[in-house]
N, C-alpha and C positions, 0 to 999 in steps of 0.2 A: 852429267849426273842429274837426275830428277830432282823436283824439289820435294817428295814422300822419302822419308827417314826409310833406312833397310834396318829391317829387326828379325829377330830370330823368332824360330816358329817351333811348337811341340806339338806332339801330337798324343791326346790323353785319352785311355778309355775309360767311360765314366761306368756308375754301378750295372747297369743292362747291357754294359758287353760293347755301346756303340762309341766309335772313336769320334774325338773332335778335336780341332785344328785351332790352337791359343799363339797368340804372340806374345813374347817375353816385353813386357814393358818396362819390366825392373827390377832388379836381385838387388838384395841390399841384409843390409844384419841390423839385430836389433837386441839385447841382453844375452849376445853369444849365442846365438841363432842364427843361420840363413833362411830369406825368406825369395820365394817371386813373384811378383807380382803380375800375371796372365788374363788378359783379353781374348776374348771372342766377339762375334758381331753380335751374340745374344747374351753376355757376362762377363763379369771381371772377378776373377778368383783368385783366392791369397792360396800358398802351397809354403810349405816348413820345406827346405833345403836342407837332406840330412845324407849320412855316409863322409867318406876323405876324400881327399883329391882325386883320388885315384877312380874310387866308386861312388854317386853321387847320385840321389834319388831324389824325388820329389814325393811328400805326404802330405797328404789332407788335411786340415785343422776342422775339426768335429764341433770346436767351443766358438758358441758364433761370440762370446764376448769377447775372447781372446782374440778372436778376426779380428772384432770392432776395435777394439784398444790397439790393437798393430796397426790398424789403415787409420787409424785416426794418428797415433804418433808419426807416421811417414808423414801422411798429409800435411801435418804440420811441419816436419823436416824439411818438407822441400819447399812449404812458402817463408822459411825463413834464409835458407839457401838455394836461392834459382839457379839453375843451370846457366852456365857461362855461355 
């Protein structure tokens, strides 16, 4: 096994129709929400996890404050609990 982590990949079309290729960095919940957190080699975008187990989508967060206040509380989530 390599020493590069294997992460999941999506593949999103953005408003012009042209698809791009994001790696899953991190799904996580936050006031009963699902969120994910997606990479590219030119951005890192927050997406709201919505539908059931069964059906399961990804949607845009429009409210850039809303971003900011979600990447900011993860941020701090994870330096208060690092990964084992």
């Amino acid at each position: 096994m390599s020493d590069q982590e294997v992460r999941d990949y999506i593949t999103i079309e953005d408003e012009q129709g042209q698809e791009k290729q994001y790696a899953v960095e991190a799904l996580f919940d936050m006031e009963d929400q699902s969120y994910a957190l997606l990479t590219s080699e030119q951005e890192t975008i927050l997406m709201r996890v919505e539908g059931d187990d069964e059906d399961r989508y990804l949607v845009g967060i429009t409210d850039e404050e809303e971003s900011e206040a979600i990447l900011s509380a993860y941020q701090i989530a994870v330096e208060n609990a690092p990964a084992e």
